[in-house]
N, C-alpha and C positions, 0 to 999 in steps of 0.2 A: 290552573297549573299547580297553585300551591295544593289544592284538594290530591294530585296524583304524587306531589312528593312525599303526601301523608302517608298513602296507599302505600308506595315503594317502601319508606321508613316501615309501618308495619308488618309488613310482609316481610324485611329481613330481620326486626326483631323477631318472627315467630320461625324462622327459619333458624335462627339464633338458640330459641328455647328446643326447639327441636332435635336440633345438633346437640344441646349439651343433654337432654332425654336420654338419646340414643346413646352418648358416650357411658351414662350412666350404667343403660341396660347391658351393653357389652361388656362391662365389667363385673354386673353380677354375674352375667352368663358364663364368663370366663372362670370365676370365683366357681361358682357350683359345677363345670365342668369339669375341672382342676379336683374338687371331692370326691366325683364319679368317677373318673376316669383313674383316680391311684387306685383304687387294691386291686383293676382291672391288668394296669401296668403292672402292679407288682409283682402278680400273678402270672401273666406274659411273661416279664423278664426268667423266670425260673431255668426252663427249659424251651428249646420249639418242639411245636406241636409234629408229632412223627405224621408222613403223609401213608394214608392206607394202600396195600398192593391189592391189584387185584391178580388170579392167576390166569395164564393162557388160553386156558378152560373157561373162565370165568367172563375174558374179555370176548371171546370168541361166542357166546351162548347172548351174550347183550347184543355184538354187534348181527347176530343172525336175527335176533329179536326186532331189530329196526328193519333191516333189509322187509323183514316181512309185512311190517307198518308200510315200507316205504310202498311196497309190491302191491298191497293191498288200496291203500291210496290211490295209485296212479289206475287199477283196475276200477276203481270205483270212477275216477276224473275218466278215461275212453269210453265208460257206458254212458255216463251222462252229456 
């Protein structure tokens, strides 16, 4: 019995060093993400980004585009 209190003792000190490992690595991670991530933000904040138009013409020539994928598709799937 005493031999599995040893076992439990060690196994929560390594769970212990563990924990404070990982608390470590989170805070560099945090530290160098914190680096990257500003002149990305600072950048961002400026202005938003404009979303592109497309015109009537434009939407209407893609969606013809698909219908034809679709058509062709489905004619290829009834012969096989």
């Amino acid at each position: 019995m005493a031999n599995l209190n040893e076992i439990v003792k060690k196994l929560r000190d390594e769970r212990n060093r563990v924990a404070k490992e990982l608390s470590r690595l989170n805070g560099a991670i945090a530290a160098l993400g914190a680096l990257s991530a500003a002149p990305a933000a600072a950048a961002k904040a400026g202005k938003p980004k404009a979303r592109r138009k497309l015109s009537a013409a434009a939407r209407k020539k893609i969606a013809d585009a698909q219908r034809a994928r679709w058509a062709k598709l489905k004619k290829q799937q009834k012969v096989a």
